[in-house]
TORZA-665304 format. One record per residue (C-alpha): residue in three letters; chain; residue number from 1; x, z, y. Coordinates in nm, 2 decimals. Example, Ala and Ser with C-alpha at 12.3 -4.5 7.8 and 13.67 -1.06 7.14 Angstrom:
2
Ala  A  1  1.23  0.78  -0.45
Ser  A  2  1.37  0.71  -0.11
This chain:
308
Unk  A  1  3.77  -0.13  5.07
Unk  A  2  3.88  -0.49  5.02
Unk  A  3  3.59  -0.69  5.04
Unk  A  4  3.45  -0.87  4.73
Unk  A  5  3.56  -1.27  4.70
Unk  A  6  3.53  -1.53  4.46
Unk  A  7  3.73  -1.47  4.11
Unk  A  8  3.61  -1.11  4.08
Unk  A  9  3.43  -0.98  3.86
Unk  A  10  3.11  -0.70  3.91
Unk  A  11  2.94  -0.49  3.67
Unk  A  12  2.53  -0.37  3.78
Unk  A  13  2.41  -0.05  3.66
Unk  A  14  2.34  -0.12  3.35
Unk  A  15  2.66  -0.26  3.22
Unk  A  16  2.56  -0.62  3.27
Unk  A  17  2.87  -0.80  3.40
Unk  A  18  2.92  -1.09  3.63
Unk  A  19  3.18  -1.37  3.81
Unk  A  20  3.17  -1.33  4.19
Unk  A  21  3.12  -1.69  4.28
Unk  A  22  3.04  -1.66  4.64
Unk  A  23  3.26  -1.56  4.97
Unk  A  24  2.96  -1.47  5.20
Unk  A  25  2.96  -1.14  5.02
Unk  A  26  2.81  -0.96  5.32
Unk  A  27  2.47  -0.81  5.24
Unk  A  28  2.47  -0.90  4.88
Unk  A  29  2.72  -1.05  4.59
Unk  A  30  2.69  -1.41  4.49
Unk  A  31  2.77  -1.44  4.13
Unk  A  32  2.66  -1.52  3.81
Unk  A  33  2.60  -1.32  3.52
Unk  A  34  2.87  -1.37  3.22
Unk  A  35  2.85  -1.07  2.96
Unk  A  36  2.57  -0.82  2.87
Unk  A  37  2.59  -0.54  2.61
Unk  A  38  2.44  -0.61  2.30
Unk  A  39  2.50  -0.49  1.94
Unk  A  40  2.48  -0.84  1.79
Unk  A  41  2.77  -0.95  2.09
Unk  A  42  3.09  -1.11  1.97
Unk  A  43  3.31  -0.97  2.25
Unk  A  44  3.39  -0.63  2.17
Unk  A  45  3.57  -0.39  2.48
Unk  A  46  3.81  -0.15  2.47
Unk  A  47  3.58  0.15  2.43
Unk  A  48  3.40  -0.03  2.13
Unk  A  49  3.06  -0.16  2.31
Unk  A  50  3.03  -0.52  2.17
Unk  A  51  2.89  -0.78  2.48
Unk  A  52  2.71  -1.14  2.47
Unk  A  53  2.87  -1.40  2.64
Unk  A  54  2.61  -1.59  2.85
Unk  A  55  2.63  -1.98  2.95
Unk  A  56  2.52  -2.05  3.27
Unk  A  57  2.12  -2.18  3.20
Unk  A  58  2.08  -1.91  2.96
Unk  A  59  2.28  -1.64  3.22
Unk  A  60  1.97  -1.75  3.48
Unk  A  61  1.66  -1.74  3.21
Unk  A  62  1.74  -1.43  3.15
Unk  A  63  1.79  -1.23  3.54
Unk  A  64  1.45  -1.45  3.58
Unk  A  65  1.26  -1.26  3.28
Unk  A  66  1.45  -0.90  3.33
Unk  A  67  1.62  -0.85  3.66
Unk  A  68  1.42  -1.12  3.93
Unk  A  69  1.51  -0.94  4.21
Unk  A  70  1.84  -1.07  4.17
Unk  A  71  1.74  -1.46  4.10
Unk  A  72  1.89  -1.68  4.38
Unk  A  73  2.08  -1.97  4.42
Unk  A  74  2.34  -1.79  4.21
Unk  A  75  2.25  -1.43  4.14
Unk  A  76  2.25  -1.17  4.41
Unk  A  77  2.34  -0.77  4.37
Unk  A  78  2.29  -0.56  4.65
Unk  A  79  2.60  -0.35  4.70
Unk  A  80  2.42  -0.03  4.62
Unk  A  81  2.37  -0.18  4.32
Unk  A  82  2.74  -0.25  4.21
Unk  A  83  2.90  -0.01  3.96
Unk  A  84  3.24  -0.14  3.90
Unk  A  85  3.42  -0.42  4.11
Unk  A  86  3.76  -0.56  3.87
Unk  A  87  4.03  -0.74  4.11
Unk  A  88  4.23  -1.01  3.93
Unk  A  89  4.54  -0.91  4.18
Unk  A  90  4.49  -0.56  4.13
Unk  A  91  4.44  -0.61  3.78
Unk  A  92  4.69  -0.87  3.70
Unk  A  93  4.97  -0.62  3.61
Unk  A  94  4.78  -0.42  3.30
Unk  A  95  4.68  -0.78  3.22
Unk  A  96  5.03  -0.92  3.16
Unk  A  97  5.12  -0.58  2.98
Unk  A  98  4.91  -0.68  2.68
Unk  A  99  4.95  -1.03  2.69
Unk  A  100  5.30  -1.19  2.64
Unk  A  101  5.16  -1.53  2.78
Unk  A  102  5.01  -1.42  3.06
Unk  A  103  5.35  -1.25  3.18
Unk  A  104  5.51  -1.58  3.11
Unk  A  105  5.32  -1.72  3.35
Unk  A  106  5.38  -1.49  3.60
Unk  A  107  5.73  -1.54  3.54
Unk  A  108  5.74  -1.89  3.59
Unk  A  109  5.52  -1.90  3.93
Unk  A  110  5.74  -1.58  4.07
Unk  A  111  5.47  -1.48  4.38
Unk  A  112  5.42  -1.23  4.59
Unk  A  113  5.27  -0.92  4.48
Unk  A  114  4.89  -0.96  4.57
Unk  A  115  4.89  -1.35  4.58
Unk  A  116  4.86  -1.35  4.18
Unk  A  117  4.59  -1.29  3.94
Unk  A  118  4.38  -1.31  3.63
Unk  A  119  4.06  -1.33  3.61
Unk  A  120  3.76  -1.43  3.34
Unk  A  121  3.78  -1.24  3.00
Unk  A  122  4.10  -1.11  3.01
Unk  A  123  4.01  -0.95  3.33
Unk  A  124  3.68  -0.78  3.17
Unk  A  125  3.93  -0.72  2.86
Unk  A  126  3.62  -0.90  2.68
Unk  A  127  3.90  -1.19  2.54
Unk  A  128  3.88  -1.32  2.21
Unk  A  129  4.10  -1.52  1.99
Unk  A  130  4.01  -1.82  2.18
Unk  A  131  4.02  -1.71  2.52
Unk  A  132  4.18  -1.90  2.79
Unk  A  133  4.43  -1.81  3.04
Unk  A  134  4.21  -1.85  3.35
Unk  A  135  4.52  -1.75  3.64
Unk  A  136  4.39  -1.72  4.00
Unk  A  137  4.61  -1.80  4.30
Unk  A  138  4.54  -1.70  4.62
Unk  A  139  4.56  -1.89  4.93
Unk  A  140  4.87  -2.11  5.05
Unk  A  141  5.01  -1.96  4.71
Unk  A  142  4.80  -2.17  4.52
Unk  A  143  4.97  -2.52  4.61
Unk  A  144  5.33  -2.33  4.53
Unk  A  145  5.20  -2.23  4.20
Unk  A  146  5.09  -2.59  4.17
Unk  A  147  5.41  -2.73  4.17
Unk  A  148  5.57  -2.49  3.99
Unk  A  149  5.34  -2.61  3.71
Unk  A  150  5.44  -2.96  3.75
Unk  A  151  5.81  -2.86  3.75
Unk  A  152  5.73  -2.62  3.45
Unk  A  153  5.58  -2.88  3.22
Unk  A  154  5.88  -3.16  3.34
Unk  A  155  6.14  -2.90  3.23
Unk  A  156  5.96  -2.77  2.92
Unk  A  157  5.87  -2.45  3.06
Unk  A  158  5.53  -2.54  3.02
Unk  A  159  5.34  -2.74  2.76
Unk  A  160  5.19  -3.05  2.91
Unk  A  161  4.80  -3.14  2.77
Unk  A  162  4.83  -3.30  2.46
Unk  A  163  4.54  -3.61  2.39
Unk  A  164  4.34  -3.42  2.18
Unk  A  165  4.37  -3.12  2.45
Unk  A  166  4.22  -3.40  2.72
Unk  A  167  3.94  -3.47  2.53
Unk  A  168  3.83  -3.11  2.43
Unk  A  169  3.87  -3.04  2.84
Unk  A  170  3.67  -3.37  2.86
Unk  A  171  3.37  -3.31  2.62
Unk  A  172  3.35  -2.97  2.74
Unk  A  173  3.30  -3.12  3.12
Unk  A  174  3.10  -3.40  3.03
Unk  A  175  3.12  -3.60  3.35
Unk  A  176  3.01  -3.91  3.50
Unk  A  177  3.28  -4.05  3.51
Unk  A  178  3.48  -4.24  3.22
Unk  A  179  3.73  -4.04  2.98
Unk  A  180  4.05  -4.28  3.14
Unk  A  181  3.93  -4.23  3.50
Unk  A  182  3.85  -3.86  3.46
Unk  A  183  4.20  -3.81  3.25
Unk  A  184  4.40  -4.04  3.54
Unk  A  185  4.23  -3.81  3.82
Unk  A  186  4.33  -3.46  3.63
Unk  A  187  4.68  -3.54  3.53
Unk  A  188  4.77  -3.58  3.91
Unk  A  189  4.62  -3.19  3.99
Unk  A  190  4.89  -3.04  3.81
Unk  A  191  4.67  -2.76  3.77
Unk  A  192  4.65  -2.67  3.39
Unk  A  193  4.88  -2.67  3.08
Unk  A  194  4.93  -2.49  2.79
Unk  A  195  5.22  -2.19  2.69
Unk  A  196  5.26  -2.13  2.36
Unk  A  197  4.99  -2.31  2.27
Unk  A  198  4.74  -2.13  2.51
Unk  A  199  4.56  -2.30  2.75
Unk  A  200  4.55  -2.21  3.10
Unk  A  201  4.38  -2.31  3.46
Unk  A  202  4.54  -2.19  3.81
Unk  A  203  4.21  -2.13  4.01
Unk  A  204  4.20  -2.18  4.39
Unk  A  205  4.06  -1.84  4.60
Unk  A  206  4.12  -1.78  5.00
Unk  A  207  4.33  -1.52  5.10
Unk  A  208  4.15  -1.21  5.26
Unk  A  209  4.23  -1.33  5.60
Unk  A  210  4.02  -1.66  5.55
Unk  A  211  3.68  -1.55  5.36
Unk  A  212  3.46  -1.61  5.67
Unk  A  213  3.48  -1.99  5.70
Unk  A  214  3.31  -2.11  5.36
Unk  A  215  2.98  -2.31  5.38
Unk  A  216  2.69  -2.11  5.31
Unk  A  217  2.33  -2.17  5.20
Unk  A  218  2.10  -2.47  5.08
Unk  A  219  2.00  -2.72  5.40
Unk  A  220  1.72  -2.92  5.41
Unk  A  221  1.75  -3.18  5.14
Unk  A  222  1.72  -3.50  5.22
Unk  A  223  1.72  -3.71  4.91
Unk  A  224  2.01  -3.86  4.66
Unk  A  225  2.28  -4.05  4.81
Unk  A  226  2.61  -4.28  4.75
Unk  A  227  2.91  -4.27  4.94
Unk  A  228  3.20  -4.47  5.05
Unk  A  229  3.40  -4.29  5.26
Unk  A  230  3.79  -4.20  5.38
Unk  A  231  3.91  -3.86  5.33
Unk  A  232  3.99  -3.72  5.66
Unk  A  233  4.12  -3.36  5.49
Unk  A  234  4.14  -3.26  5.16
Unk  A  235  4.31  -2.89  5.25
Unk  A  236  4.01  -2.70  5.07
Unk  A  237  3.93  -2.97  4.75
Unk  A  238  4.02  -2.71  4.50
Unk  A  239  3.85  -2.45  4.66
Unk  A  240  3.45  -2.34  4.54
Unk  A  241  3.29  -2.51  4.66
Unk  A  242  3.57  -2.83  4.67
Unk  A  243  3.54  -2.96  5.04
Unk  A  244  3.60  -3.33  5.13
Unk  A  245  3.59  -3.34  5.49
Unk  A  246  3.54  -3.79  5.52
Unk  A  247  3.51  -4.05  5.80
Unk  A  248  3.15  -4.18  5.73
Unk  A  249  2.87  -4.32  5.95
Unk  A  250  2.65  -4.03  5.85
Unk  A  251  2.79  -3.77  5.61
Unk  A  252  3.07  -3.60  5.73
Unk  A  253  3.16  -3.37  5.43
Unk  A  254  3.13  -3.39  5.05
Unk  A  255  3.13  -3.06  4.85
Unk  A  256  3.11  -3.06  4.47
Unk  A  257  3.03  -2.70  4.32
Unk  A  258  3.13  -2.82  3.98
Unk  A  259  3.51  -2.69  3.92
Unk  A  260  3.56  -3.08  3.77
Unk  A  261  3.58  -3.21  4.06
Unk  A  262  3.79  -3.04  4.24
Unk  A  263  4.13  -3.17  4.38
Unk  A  264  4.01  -3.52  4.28
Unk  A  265  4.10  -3.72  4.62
Unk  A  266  4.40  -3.65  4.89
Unk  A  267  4.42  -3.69  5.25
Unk  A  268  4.37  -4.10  5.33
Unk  A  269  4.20  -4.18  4.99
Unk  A  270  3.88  -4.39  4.97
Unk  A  271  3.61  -4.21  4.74
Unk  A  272  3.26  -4.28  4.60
Unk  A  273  3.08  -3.99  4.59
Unk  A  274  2.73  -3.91  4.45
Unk  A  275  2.50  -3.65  4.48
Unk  A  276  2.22  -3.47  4.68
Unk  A  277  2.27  -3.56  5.07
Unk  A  278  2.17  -3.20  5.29
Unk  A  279  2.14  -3.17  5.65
Unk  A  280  2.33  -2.86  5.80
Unk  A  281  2.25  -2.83  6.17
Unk  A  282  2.38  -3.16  6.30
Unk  A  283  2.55  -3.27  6.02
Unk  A  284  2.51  -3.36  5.73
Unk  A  285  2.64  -3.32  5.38
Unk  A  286  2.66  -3.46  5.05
Unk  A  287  2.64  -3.21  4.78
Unk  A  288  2.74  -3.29  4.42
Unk  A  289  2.68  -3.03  4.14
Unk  A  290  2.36  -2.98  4.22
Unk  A  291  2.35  -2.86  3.84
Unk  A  292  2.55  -2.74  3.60
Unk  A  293  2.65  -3.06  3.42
Unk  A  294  2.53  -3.25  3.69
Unk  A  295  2.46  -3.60  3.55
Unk  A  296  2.49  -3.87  3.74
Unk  A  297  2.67  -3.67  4.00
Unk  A  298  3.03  -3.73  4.07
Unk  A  299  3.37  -3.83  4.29
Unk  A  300  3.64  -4.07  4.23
Unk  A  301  3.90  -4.18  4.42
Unk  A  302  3.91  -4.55  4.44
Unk  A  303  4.26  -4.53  4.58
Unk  A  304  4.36  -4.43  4.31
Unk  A  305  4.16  -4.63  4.02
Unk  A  306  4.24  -4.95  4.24
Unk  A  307  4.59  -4.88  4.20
Unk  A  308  4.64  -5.02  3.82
């Protein structure tokens, strides 16, 4: 079996379903938990059973009061424990079957078989009305599919974000940072747009061959902390977590575990980064995201602001 890595989705025993948001897989799945059945639930499957969509705080209230064996970090199921596994790549194919846009897409970014997929509701076939595209790109294939959305939306192919499409993205976020700086950092990432008026995200995950080198576990916390600091390699920034490896005097990696900022710096840019600073052996790290909506948490690159 191909082992489980982060995009999937899992469903426990009793129908409960949740987004794989871990690589160290091993022993247990890191993930947390999205949709549970329940008659009241707006998303309705296939087969009828209607499911509640769960935000994050309320996703961990409730493993605490009904399933605490799983309460972590993020949630953990024991493999024994795992019902169903869905596979945006191995998925991807019924997926564009039933959804026009979605086969669109895959037109456009034309990868390999395997390197593709789509993940989120329409991979639980939970989607609404409202759902978003949420595309998943694997590996070395993600930064092709990059610029094929930059080339897409310059030759019409794809419909770049509109203002009012910034500011929902923006609200929804709600970062520490300003709306012009947050907007001028996303609209360089190239990694979201619209077809026919359907919002989409390309999602970075490793390819199989590469699931054993993520960072793993909470260090020893060491109290908050802002940075200055040069981006020595930015190779993993869209990655989950997003890793900054940076020249400092004493942090010598930033990761941010909140999806907004990922991608925000390149190889050679200055940043400011704040967060939770954690030593990790003989390093140490700065950590931002250290919540959902993590307040007072963020990246920038100056390099970029500073350049008018």
């Amino acid at each position: 079996m191909l082992p489980v890595r982060l995009r999937d989705f899992i469903e426990d025993p009793d129908g409960w379903i949740y987004a794989v948001s871990t690589y160290d897989n091993d022993t247990a799945v890191g993930c947390v938990l999205r949709y549970v059945p329940n008659p009241c639930g707006e998303r309705i499957s296939p087969t009828g059973t209607r499911y509640k969509k769960f935000d994050f705080e309320d996703a961990y209230a409730l493993i605490a009061a009904q399933k605490p064996k799983y309460a972590d970090l993020v949630q953990r199921i024991p493999h024994g424990d795992i019902r169903t596994i869905l596979k945006p790549e191995q998925e991807i194919s019924r997926i564009a079957r039933s959804h026009p846009r979605v086969r669109k897409l895959l037109d456009i970014f034309r990868l390999p078989e395997g390197a593709v997929g789509c993940t989120g509701s329409l991979l639980c076939q939970l989607e609404n009305g409202a759902s978003d595209i949420d595309m998943v790109v694997y590996g070395k294939n993600w930064f092709t599919a990059q610029a094929l959305v930059k080339q897409g939306i310059a030759d019409g192919t794809i419909e770049g974000m509109s203002p009012d499409m910034w500011r929902k993205v923006y609200e929804k976020r709600k970062p520490a940072i300003s709306y012009d700086a947050f907007v001028r950092h996303e609209k360089r990432k190239w990694n979201r747009g619209q077809i026919d008026g359907t919002y989409f995200d390309i999602l970075y995950s490793r390819s199989y061959d590469n699931l054993k080198i993520a960072p793993a576990g909470k260090g020893t916390v060491l109290g908050r902390m802002t940075i200055d600091a040069e981006v020595t390699d930015a190779s993993l920034s869209f990655d989950n977590p997003a890793i900054y490896e940076v020249r400092h005097d004493s942090v010598s990696r930033v990761l941010s575990f909140t999806h907004t900022y990922s991608g925000q710096a390149l190889d050679s840019e200055r940043i400011e980064a704040c967060g939770v600073c954690e030593q990790h052996g003989n390093e140490r790290w700065l950590i931002v995201g250290t919540t959902r909506e993590a307040p007072n948490e963020y990246i920038i690159s100056k390099t970029l602001l500073e350049r008018g």
